[in-house]
C-alpha atoms as one frame of an Amber mdcrd trajectory, in Angstrom:
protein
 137.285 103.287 110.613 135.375 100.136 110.572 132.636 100.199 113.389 132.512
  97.109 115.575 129.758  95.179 116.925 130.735  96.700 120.709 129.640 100.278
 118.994 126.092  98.806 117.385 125.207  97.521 121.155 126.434 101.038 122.953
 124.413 103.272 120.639 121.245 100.768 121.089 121.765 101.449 125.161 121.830
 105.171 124.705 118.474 105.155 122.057 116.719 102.614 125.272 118.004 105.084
 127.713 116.820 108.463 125.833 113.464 105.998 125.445 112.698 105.662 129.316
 113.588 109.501 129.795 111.155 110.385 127.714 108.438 107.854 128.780 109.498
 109.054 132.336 109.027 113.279 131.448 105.484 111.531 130.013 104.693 110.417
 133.259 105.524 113.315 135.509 103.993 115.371 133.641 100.333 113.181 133.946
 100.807 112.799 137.455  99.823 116.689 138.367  97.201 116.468 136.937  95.758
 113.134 138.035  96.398 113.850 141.347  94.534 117.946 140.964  91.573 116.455
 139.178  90.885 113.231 141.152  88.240 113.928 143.904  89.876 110.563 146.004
  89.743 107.224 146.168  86.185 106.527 147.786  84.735 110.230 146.594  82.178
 110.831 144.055  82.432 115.092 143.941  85.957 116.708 143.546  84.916 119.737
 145.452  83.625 118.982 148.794  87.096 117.576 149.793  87.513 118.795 153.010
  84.287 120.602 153.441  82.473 120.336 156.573  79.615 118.262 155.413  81.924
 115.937 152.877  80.591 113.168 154.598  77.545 114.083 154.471  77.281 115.012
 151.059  78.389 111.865 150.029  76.029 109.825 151.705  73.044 112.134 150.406
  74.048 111.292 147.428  74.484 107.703 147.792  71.001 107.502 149.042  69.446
 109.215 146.146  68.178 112.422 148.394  70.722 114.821 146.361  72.874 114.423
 143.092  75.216 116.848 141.708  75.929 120.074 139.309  77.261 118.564 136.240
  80.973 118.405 135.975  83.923 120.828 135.734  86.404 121.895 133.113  88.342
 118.735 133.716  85.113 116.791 133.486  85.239 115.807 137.349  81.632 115.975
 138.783  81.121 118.965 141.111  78.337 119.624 143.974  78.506 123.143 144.967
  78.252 122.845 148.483  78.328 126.862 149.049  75.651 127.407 146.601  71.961
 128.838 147.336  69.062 126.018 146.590  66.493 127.474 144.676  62.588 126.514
 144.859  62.602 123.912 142.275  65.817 122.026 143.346  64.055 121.846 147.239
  61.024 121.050 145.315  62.931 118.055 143.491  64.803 117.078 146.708  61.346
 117.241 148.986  59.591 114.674 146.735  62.449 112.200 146.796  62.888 112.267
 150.678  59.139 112.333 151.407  57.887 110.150 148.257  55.045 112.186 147.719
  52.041 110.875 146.168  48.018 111.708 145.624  47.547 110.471 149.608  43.415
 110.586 149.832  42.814 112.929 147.039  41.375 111.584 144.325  41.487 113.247
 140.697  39.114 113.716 137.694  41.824 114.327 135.664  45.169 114.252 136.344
  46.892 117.284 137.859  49.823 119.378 135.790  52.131 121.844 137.230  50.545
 124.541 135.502  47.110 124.036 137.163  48.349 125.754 140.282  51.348 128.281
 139.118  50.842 130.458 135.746  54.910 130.495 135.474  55.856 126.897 135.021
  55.904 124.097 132.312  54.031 121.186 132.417  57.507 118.943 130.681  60.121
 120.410 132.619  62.478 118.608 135.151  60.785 119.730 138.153  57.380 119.825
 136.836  55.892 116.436 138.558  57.944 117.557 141.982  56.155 120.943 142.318
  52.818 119.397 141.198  53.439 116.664 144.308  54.521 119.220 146.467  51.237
 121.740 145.932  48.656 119.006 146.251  50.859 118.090 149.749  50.736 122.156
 150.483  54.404 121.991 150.952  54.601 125.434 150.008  53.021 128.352 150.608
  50.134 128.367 147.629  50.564 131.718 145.343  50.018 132.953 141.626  53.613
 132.101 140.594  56.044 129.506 141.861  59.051 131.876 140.948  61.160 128.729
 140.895  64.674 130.427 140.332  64.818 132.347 143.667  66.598 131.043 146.568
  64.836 129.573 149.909  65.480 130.543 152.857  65.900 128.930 155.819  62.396
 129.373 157.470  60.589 128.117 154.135  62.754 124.777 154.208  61.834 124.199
 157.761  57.690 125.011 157.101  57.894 122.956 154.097  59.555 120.285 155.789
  57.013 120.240 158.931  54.167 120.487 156.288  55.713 117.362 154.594  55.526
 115.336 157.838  52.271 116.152 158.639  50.683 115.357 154.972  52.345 112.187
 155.320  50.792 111.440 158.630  54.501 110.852 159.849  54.529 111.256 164.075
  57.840 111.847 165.351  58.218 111.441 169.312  60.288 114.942 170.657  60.579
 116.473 173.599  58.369 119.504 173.202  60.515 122.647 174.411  60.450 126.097
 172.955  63.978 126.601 171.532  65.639 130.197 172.479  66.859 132.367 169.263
  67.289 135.865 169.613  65.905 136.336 165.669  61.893 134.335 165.591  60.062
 137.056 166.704  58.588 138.317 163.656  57.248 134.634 162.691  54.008 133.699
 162.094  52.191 130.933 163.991  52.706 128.495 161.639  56.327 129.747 160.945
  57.448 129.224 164.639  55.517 125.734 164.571  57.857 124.570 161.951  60.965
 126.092 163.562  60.072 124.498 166.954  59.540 120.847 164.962  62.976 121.009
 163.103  64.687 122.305 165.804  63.478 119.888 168.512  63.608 116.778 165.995
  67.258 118.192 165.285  66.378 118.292 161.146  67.725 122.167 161.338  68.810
 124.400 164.069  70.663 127.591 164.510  73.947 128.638 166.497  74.954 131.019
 168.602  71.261 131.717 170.122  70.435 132.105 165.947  67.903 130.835 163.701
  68.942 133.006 161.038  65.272 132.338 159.484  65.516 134.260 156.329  68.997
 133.398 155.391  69.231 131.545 151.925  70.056 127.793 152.958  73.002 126.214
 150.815  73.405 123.045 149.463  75.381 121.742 151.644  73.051 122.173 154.768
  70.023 120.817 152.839  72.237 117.363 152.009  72.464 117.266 156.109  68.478
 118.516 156.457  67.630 116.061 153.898  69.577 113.029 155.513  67.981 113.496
 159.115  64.437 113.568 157.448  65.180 110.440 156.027  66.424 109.107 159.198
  63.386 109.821 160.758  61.405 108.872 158.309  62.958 105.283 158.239  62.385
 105.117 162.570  58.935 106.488 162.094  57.552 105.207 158.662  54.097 106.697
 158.163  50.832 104.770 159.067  48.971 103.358 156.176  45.208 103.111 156.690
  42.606 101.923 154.863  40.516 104.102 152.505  36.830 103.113 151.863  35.994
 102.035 148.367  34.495 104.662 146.997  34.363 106.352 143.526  32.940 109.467
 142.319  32.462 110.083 138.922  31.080 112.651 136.639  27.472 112.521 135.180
  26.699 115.201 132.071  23.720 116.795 131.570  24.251 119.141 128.805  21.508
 121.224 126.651  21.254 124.240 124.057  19.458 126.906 122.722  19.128 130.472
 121.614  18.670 131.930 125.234  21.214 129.821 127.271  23.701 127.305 126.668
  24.185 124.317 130.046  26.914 121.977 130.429  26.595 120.673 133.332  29.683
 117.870 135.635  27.583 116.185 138.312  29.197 114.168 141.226  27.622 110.423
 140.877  28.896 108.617 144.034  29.297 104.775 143.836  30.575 101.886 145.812
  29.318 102.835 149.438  28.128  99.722 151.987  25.531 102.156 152.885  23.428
 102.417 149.350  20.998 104.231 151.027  23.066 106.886 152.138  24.896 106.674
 148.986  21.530 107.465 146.949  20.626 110.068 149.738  24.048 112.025 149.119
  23.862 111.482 145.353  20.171 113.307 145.294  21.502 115.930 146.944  24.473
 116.333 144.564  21.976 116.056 141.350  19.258 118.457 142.918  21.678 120.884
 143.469  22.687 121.150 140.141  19.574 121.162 138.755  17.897 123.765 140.828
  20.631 126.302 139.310  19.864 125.235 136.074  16.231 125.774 136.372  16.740
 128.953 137.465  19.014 130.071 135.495  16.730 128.617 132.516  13.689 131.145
 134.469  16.454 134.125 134.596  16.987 133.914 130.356  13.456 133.570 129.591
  12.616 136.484 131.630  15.872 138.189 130.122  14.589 136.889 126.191  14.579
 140.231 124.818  17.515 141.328 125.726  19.411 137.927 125.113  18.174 138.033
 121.753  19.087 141.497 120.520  22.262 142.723 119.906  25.020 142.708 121.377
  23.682 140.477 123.858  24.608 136.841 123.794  23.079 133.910 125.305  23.535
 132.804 128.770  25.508 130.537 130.272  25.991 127.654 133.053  28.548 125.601
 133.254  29.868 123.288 136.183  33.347 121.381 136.524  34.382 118.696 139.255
  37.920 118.185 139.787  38.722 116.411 143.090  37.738 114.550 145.783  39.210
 113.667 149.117  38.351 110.547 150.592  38.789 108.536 154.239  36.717 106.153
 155.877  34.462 108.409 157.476  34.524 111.822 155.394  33.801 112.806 151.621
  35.372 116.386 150.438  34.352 117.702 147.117  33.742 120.666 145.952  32.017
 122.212 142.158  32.760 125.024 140.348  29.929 126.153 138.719  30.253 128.721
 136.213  27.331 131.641 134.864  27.355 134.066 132.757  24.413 136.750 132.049
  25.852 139.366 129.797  28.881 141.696 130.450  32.830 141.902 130.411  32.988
 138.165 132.549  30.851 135.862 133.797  31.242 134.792 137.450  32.308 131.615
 139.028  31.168 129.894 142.553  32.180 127.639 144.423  30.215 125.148 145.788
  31.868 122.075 148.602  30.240 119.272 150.238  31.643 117.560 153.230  29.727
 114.401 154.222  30.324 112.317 157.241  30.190 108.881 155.414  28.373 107.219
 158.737  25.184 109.116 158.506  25.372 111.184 155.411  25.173 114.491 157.067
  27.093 117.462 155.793  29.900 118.716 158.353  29.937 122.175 159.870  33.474
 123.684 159.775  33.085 123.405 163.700  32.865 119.431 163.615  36.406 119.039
 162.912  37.800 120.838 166.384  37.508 119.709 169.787  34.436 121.946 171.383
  36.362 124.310 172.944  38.659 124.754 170.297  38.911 128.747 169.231  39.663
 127.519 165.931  38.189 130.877 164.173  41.119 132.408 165.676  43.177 130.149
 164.494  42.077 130.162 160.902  42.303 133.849 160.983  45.715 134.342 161.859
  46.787 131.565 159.280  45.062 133.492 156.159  46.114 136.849 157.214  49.612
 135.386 157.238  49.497 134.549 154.074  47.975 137.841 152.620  50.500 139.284
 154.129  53.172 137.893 152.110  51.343 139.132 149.022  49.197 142.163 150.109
  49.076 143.464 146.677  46.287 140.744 145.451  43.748 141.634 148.161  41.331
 144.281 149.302  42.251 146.772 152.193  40.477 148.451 154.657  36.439 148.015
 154.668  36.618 145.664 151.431  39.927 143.620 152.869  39.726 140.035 155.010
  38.030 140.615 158.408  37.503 137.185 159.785  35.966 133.935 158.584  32.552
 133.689 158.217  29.966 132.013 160.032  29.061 129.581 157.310  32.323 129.260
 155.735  32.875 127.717 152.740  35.566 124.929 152.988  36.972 121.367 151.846
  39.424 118.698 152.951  42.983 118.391 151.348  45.677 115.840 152.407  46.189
 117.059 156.377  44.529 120.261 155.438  41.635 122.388 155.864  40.948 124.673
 152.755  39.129 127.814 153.531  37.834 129.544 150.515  37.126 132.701 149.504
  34.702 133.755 146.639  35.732 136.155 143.869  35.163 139.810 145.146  34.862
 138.582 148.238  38.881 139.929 149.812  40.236 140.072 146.379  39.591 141.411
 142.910  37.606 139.415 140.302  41.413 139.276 138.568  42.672 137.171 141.698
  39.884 134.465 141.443  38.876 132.252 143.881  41.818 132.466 146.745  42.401
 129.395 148.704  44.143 129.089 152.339  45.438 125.734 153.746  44.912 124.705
 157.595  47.428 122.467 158.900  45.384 119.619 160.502  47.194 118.213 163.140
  45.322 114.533 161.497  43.422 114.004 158.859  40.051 111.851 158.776
């Protein structure tokens, strides 16, 4: 039978209509998935839909304080609002909200991550965060950063309070004690933080809680993080003027068969007062050289030995790395180096604090009021932090009893460094151990 047009035209309905079924199934099919994988129409992560802090997160993250974890299986970025911040994510997210810098401290050369922690690299992604952080004393200062552990509460709130401080940032609060049934067993400093984030309303607890030594989650920092910036913005930090001043490094370097000297001298420069200036700077040189003489004296006495076997020749050497600087004080401190035979040599520490308007050297007591029981104070602080590590340090007779009359101690940005001298608390393996004061302002 001869097909007619009428037959051509039917059959080219039913091929359209089996053509929009399938284009249809197409569709359907996309649309669950779309819909699953799509984290909304103003959202940026696809899990924190619903969350508590969504809001929150996404404003962080709009502001640059936070970003995210990569993306998921579907290729949808993700935030992982329930997991634990570790010490080099708050170390990342501290220097963005606080936009650390050098502050008054000057450097010889510049400072690397691995300067102050034996267990990071100098090139990773958090390296120039944790170097900001340390010189700030945002956390507490120890052999290793351990960067992959998780931080609790209590150390986000103390490195938080420590940030505002280095920054010089006042924030006006009403000064209450806030009531949790779990701060008892923090030190000084601890509850100082606690009582700052709490009353500023950066961080506080529920249900009379502080729950200090819970690990904080991401989640909570993004909200943490946002009210620090808040505050920051209402209370920008005061920028004062810093004197003029250099201090550079003068060599004096000489060798021979009995002792070898290499020698970093402080030269000052650039001070209104140049006779102070000259005053501080022949201090600084004398200084150095008196130890060289003698030590010259100690290896000529010492020639016979020195020059037999298996002696080897003596040894001075002195390094400058810092400086701290204001308008009216000058921190610094030397390391000076010596070795006179033996399985090590020996290193000590030498600082000078001047007062910049007469030249004199400061006392540790000129920087509290006069009836300040700042020895106390100090004290407490250090034996706070060897307690967190009591492995490093002496006990009994040999361990930390107090500071010492004549103290040996510098200036950092809104902190006093006490120092401590090898065998002094510690073994000769634990070198020189530091301790940072909180000042409550710095010169």
């Amino acid at each position: 039978m001869r097909k007619t047009g009428k037959y051509y035209y039917e059959r080219q309905v039913d091929i359209m209509k089996k053509l929009m079924i399938c284009l249809l199934v197409g569709v359907l099919m996309l649309c669950p998935l779309v819909a699953m994988a799509s984290p909304g129409s103003d959202g940026v992560f696809v899990d924190v839909q619903g969350h508590w802090a969504e809001t929150v997160i996404e404003n962080a993250y709009k502001s640059g304080l936070m970003m995210g974890m990569g993306v998921n299986e579907s290729g949808f970025k993700i935030f992982a609002p329930e997991e634990a911040v570790n010490r080099y994510q708050l170390a990342v997210v501290l220097d963005r909200v606080f936009d650390l810098d050098y502050g008054n401290l000057r450097f010889i050369k510049e400072p690397v991550a691995s300067d102050y922690y034996y267990d990071l690299e100098n090139d990773a992604w958090y390296s120039e965060a944790v170097t900001m952080g340390t010189i700030n004393h945002l956390f507490n200062r120890m052999d290793e950063f351990a960067g992959g552990e998780q931080v609790s509460r209590i150390e986000v709130a103390l490195s938080i309070y420590r940030g505002f401080m280095a920054k010089g940032i006042s924030v006006p609060m009403i000064m209450l004690m806030p009531l949790y049934d779990d701060t008892e067993g923090l030190s000084q400093e601890e509850s100082n933080a606690m009582v700052f984030v709490s009353n500023t309303g950066i961080m506080q607890g529920n249900n009379q809680l502080f729950r200090p030594h819970d690990p904080i989650k991401r989640a909570e920092l993004a909200k943490v993080l946002s009210k620090c910036a808040e505050l920051i913005e209402m209370n920008p930090p005061e920028s004062l003027p810093i004197a003029d001043i250099k201090v550079e490094i003068k060599e004096v370097q000489s060798e021979s068969p009995l002792i070898n000297v290499d020698l970093n001298i402080p030269v000052i420069s650039g001070m209104s007062d140049q006779g102070i200036q000259k005053q501080l700077n022949q201090l600084l040189e004398q200084d150095a050289l008196e130890r060289k003489a003698a030590m010259i004296a100690q290896a000529e006495e010492d020639s016979d030995f020195i020059l037999s076997e298996p002696y080897h020749s003596y040894e001075l050497v002195s390094r400058f790395y810092q400086y701290y600087l204001s308008n009216d004080v000058l921190s610094l401190y030397v390391d000076y180096y010596s070795y006179t035979g033996g399985a090590h040599g020996m290193t000590e520490r030498i600082a000078y604090n001047f007062d910049l308007k007469n030249g004199e050297e400061l006392d540790l007591s000129d920087l509290f009021a006069p009836e300040s029981d700042y020895q106390e104070m100090i004290n407490e602080i250090v034996q706070a932090e060897i307690d967190r590590n009591p492995q490093i340090y002496f006990e009994g007779e040999w361990g930390f009893k107090g500071i010492k009359e004549d103290q040996g101690f510098y200036l950092e940005n809104g902190n006093l460094i006490v120092y401590f001298l090898q065998y002094e608390i510690a073994p000769y393996a634990a070198g020189i151990r530091t301790f940072a004061i909180p000042m409550a302002s710095t010169f």
